[in-house]
Residue, then its C-alpha position, 0 to 999 in steps of 0.5 A: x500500500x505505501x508503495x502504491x501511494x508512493x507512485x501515486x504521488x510521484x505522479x501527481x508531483x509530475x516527477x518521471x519514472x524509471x522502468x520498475x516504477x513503469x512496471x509497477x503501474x500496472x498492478x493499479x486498479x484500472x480506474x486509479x491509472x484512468x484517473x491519474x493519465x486522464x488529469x494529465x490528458x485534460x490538463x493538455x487538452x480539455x476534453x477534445x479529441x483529434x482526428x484528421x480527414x486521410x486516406x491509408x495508401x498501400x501501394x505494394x504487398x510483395x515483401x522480402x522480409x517475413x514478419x510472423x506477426x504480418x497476415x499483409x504481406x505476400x511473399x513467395x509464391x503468393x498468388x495475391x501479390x500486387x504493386x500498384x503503378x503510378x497512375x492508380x496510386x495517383x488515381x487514389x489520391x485524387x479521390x482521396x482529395x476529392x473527398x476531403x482528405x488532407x493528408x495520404x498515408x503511404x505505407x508499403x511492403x518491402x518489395x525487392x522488385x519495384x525499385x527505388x523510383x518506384x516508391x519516391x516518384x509516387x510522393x514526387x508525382x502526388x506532390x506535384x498534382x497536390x502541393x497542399x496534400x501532406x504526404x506522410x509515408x516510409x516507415x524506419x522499416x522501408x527507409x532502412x530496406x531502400x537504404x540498403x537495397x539501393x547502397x545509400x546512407x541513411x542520411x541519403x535517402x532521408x534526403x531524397x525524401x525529403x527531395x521527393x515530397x515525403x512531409x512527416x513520417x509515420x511511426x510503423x516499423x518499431x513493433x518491439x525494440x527488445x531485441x529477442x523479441x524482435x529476432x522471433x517476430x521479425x528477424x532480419x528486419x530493421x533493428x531498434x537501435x537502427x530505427x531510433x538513428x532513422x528517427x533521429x536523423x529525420x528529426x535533425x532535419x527540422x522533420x516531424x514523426x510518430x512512434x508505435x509499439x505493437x503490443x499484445x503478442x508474445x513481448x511482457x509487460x516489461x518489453x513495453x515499459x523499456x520500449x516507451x522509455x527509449x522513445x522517452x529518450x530519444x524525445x528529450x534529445x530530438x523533441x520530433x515526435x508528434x504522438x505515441x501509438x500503441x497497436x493492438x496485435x491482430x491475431x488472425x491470418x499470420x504465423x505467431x499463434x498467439x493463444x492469450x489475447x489483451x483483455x481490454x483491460x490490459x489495453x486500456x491500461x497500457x493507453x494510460x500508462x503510456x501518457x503517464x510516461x511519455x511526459x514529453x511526446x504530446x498526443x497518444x493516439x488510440x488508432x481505432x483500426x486496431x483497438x476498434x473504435x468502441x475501445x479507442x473511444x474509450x481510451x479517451x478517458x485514459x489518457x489517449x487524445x486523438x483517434x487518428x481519422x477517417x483512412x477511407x480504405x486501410x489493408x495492413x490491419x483489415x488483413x489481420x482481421x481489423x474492422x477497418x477495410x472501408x474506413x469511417x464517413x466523417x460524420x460519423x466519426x464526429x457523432x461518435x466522438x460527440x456521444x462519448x462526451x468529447x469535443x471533435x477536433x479536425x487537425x492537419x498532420x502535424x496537429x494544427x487544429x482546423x476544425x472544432x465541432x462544438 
């Protein structure tokens, strides 16, 4: 009891905490550790919750590496390989503009075949039909396979981004950072300490980005407090990143076999316990493609403040099994952020708010 009042205090003293105190946060009840991270979400920002207008693109499913937790991408002799050519890629995101959205969000495979005009011409190409249209696209992951598939420094082809139109990145690709974990779910795919220098040096550049942790699988309680503490880190020295997303693992159609899935509890947990620890990343984004929106909307009020937004077509999660295939019109979305009690607020990508629906 006294130490649990001892954290308690630490936390309503605004004083950080170290890896066992992480630890230790989950055995609160649920209700004390919603309490303690939604006075530290209210006191940021009220009672409203972001979202942004976007479309998810995913161009290309062929991938080199083999993640057992992805049921995304086709390899080997998968008979439902796709790439998409320039022209249908361009044909999206003018739809997408069509339909409101502000920002594409451009996540690939790894294809070993496309090549690296493949991937850059299509921001180029977008950005010059749509200069307006923020184009946040490459994970650490792509950025590290195209570094090494084309013989460039990570400093070159962070550069060529840029050169091509890319505008922020986003934060897949980090799934776990210890490194055992990641030798069993997704060996010989870019390491921790090599995603963290890829954000780094993203953000030397003046750049913004986000950070994920897929959790839910075989990593502990533990793996998720040292991975939040690295980006913690990483934030003090660079301050780039724009919000922290946990991921819920989807189970179906992959090859990890997870038999114990999150109970919504432990999910709603985490949520909170990541707001409490990341004191200096400013949103934590409750991404309702993997939680469901009924839990994203309920991870409002434990210490998560934006949901993401409406993606219009999204095939990484739906893979797995996510009910997000077909994304959300956006007046559902708002009428769903009303009737939770929170005040919908449309944001651009780097979270200037546009729009407030009152």
């Amino acid at each position: 009891m006294h130490e649990r009042n001892e954290l308690i205090a630490k936390i309503d003293a605004g004083e950080r905490l170290g890896q066992k105190e992480g630890e230790a946060l989950y055995e609160l009840d649920l209700l004390t550790l919603g309490r303690l991270a939604s006075r530290i979400r209210e006191a940021k920002y009220g009672r409203k919750s972001y979202f942004n207008v976007n479309r998810h693109i995913n161009p290309t499913n062929v991938c080199k590496d083999i993640c057992k937790f992805c049921a995304y991408s086709a390899s080997r002799k998968n008979p439902n390989q796709y790439t998409l050519s320039h022209e249908e890629i361009l044909a999206i995101a003018e739809e997408a503009v069509t339909k409101g959205a502000r920002e594409v969000h451009i996540v690939s495979a790894h294809n070993p075949d496309a090549g690296l005009d493949w991937y850059l011409g299509a921001f180029r190409k977008i950005k010059e039909a749509h200069p307006a249209l923020h184009v946040k696209a490459l994970t650490a992951a792509e950025v590290n396979f195209l570094a090494e598939s084309n013989g460039l420094s990570y400093d070159e082809m962070i550069d060529l981004m840029i050169d091509s139109g890319v505008d922020s990145m986003p934060g897949g690709g980090a799934e776990i950072f210890d490194e055992k974990v990641r030798d069993y779910i997704c060996k010989g795919k870019v390491s921790s300490e090599q995603w963290l220098q890829i954000h780094r040096k993203w953000h030397e550049r003046g750049r913004q980005s986000n950070a994920t942790m897929l959790f839910g699988h075989v990593e502990s309680r533990a793996h998720r407090i040292d991975h939040m503490l690295r980006l913690r880190e990483l934030q003090d020295e660079t301050g780039g990143f724009n919000a922290f997303i946990p991921l819920v693992y989807q189970r179906e159609n992959n090859f990890l076999r997870v038999e114990e899935f999150p109970t919504a509890q432990e999910i709603l947990k985490t949520y909170a316990i990541a707001r409490i620890l990341l004191d200096n990343i400013p949103h934590l984004k409750a991404y309702w493609a993997t939680s469901t929106i009924g839990l994203a909307l309920l991870a409002q009020e434990f210490g998560a403040d934006d949901l993401d937004g409406t993606i219009q077509k999204e095939s990484i999660q739906s893979a797995a099994g996510a009910a997000s295939a077909r994304g959300m019109e956006l007046d559902e979305f708002v009428s769903l952020i009303k009737n939770s009690g929170f005040i919908p607020v449309e944001r651009d990508s780097l979270y200037n708010e546009l729009v407030v629906y009152e």
